[in-house]
C-alpha positions as CSV (number, residue, x, y, z in Angstrom):
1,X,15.8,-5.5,7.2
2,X,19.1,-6.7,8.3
3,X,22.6,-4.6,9.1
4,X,26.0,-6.1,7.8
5,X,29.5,-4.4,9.0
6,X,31.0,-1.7,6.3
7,X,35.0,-1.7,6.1
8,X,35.1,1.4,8.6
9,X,33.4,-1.3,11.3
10,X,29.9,0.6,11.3
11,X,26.7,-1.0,10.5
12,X,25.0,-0.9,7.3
13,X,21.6,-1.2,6.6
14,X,20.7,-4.0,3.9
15,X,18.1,-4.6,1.9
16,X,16.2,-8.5,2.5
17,X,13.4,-8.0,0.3
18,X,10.1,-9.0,1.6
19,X,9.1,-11.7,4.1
20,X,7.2,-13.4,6.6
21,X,8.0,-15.6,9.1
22,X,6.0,-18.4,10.9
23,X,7.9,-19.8,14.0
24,X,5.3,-22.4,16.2
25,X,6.6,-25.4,18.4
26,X,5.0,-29.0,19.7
27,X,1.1,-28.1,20.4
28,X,-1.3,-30.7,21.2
29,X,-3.7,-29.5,18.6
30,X,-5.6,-31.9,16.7
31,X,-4.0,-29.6,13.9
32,X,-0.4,-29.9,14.8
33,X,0.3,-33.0,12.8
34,X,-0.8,-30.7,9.4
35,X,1.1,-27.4,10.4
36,X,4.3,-30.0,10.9
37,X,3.8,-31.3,7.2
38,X,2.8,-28.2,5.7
39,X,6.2,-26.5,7.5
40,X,8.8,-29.5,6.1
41,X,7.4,-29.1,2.9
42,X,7.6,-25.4,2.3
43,X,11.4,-24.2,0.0
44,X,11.8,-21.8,3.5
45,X,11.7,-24.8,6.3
46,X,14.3,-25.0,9.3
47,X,14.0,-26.7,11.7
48,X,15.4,-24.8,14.8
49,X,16.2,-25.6,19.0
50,X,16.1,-22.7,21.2
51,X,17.7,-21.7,24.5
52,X,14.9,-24.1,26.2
53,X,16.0,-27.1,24.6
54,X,12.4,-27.0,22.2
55,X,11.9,-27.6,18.9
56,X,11.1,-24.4,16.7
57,X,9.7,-24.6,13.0
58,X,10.4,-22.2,11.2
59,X,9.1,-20.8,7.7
60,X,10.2,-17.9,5.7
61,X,7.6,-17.0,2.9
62,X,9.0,-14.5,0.0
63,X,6.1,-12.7,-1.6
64,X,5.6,-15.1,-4.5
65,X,5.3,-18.0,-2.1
66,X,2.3,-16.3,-0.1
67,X,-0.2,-18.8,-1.3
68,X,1.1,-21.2,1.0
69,X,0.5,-19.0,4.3
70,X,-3.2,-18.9,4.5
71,X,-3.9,-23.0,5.8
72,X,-0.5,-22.6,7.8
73,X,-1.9,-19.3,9.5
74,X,-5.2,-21.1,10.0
75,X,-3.3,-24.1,11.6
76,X,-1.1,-22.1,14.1
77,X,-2.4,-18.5,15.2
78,X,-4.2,-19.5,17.7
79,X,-1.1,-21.0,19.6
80,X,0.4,-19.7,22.6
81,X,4.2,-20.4,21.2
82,X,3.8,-19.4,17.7
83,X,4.6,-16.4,15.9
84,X,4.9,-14.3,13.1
85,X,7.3,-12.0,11.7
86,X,6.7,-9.5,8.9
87,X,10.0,-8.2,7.8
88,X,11.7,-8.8,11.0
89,X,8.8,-7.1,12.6
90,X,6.7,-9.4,15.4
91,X,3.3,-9.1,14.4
92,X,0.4,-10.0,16.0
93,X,-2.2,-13.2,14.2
94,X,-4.9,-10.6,14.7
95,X,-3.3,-7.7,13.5
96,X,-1.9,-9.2,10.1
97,X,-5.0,-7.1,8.3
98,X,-6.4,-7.6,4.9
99,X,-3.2,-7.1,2.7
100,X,-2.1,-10.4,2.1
101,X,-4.9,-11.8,1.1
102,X,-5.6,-8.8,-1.3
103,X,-2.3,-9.1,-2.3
104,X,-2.6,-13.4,-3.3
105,X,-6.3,-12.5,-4.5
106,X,-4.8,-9.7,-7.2
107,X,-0.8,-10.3,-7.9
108,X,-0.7,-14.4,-7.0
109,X,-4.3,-14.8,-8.7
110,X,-4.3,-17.1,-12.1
111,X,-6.7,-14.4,-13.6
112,X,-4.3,-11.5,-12.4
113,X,-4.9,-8.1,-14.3
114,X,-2.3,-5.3,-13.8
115,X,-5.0,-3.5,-13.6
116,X,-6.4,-4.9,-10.3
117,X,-3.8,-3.0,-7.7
118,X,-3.9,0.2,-10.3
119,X,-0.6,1.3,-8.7
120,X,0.1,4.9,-10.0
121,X,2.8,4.8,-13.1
122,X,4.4,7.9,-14.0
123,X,4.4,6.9,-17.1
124,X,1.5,6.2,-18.1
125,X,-0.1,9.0,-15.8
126,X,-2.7,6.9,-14.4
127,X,-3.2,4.9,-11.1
128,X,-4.4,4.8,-7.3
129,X,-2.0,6.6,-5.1
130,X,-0.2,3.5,-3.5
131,X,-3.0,1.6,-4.8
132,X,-6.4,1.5,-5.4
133,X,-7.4,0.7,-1.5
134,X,-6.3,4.2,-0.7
135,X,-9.3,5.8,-2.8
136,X,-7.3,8.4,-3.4
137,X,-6.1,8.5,-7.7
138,X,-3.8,10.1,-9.4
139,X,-5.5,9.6,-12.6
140,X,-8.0,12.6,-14.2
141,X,-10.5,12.6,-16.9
142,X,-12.8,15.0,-17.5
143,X,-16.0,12.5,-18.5
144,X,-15.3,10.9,-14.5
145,X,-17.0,7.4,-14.8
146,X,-17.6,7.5,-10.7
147,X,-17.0,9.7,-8.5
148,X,-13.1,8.9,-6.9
149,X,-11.0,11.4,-5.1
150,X,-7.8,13.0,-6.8
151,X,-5.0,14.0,-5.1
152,X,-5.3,17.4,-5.9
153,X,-9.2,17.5,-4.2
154,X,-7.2,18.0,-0.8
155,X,-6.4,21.7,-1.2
156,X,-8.1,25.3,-1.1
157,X,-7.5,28.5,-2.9
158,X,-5.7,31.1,-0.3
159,X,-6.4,35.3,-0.7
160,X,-4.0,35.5,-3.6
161,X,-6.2,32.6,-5.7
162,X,-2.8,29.9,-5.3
163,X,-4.7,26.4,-4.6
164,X,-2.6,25.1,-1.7
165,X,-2.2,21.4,-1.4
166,X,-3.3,19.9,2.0
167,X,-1.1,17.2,2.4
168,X,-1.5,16.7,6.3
169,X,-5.4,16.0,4.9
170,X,-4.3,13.6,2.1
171,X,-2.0,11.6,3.9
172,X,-4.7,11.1,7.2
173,X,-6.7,10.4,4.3
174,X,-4.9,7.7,2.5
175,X,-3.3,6.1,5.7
176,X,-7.0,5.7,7.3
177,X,-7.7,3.6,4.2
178,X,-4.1,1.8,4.2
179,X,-3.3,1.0,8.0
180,X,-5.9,-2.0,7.1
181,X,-3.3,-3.3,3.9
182,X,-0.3,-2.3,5.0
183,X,1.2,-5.5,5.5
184,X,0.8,-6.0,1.6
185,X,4.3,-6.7,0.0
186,X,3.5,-3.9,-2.2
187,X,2.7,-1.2,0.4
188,X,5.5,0.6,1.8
189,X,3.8,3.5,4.2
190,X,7.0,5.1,4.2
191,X,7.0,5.2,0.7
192,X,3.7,6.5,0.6
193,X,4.2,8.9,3.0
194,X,7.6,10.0,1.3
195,X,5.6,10.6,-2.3
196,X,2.6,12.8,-0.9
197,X,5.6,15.1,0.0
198,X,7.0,14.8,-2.7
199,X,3.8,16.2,-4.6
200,X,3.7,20.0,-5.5
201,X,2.5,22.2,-2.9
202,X,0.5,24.4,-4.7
203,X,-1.1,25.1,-8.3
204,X,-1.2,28.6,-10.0
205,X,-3.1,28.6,-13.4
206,X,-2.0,31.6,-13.9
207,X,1.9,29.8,-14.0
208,X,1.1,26.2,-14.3
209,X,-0.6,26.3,-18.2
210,X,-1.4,22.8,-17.2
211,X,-4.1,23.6,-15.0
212,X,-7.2,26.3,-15.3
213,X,-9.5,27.4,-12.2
214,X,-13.0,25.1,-12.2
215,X,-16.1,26.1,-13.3
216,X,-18.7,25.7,-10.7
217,X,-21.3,25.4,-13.3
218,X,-19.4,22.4,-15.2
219,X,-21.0,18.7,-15.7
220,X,-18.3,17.3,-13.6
221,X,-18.7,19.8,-10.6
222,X,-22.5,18.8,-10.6
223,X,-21.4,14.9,-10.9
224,X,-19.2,15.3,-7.6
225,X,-21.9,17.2,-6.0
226,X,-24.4,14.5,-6.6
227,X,-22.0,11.7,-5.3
228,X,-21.5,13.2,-2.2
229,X,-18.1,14.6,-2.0
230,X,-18.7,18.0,-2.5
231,X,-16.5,19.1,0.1
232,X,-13.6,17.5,-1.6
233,X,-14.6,19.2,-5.3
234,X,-11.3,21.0,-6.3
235,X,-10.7,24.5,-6.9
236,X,-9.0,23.8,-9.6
237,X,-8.8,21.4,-12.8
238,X,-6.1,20.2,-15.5
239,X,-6.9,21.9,-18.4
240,X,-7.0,18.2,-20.7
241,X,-6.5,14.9,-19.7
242,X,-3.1,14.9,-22.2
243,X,-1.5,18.3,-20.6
244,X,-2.6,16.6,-17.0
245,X,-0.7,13.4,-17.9
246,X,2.8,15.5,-19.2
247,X,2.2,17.5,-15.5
248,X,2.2,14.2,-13.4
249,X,5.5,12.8,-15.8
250,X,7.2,16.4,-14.8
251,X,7.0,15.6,-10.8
């Protein structure tokens, strides 16, 4: 993020997109010579001088360019004068995590699927919350193939038989699963944490036609049970996968 001057003189917060910056200077690493030509060959190059009179090169990687950061990163981190910069953020080399390279693997990969992040899509009613690191889905069937958390498993019925939706639960949840990916240019936590609010906060069948109370005896209560997450087996179910996916379009 960056901040640009509206006409009444206050700032204004404005939208970069992603990015990631490498900054390193002169190192007497047998690698230096590589991390030079890799740097002056990159769209994002300049070449800077700082208050010390030293050379600075610097890269800016946009998303679609982030096959070109792992053999730079592999060059550089360990470094004393380089650094890195996620969204005007300093990062730590050790602390990048797992979400770039999930993220190259998947959305930069030659044999990418848009199935491979399963984001959730309103529209078509299906998906991972955030994605399908979280482990937690927004998608229902009532065949499961595998046993996968909904959102709708963090909740309880209260004395008046209204399942109430434990966010606080859902979002420790899914941010345990994230905190590892969450330098992934598609991962905003933010965003993440912004949409589990935004979910309902509780489920009537007796209101919501949508959904009906489970049947403890039911194929899919014993398929939960037997897959270990029976403390997370919902109170309640939709009623059909088709009414299920008209509820989600309705949040």
């Amino acid at each position: 993020m960056w901040y640009r001057t509206s006409n009444n003189g206050q700032p204004v917060r404005a939208d970069r997109g992603w990015y990631l910056i490498t900054e390193f200077e002169h190192s007497p690493s047998i690698h230096f010579p590589r991390a030079v030509e890799l740097s002056q060959t990159h769209p994002g190059f300049t070449r800077l001088i700082d208050e010390r009179n030293i050379m600075i090169y610097r890269n800016i990687y946009r998303k679609e360019q982030l096959r070109l950061l792992p053999e730079m990163l592999r060059c550089i981190k360990e470094w004393k004068g380089a650094k890195l910069y996620v969204n005007g953020e300093r990062v730590a080399f050790d602390m990048l995590g797992r979400g770039i390279d999930c993220y190259c693997q998947t959305v930069l990969s030659r044999h990418h699927s848009q199935e491979d992040c399963q984001r959730f899509s309103k529209q078509r009613g299906s998906g991972f919350l955030a994605c399908r690191r979280s482990h937690v889905s927004m998608t229902w069937s009532h065949r499961p193939a595998e046993a996968i958390l909904t959102w709708f498993s963090f909740g309880q019925l209260d004395e008046h038989h209204v399942y109430r939706i434990d966010k606080e639960q859902m979002e420790s949840a899914v941010m345990g699963e994230l905190v590892e990916y969450h330098h992934c240019p598609l991962i905003d936590l933010d965003q993440v944490r912004a949409f589990i609010r935004e979910l309902p906060d509780r489920i009537d069948p007796r209101k919501n036609r949508e959904w009906r109370y489970a049947d403890r005896g039911s194929v899919q209560e014993a398929a939960l049970q037997a897959a270990s997450v029976a403390a997370h087996c919902p109170a309640v179910l939709p009623v059909s996968e088709d009414e299920y996916r008209t509820y989600l379009k309705l949040l």
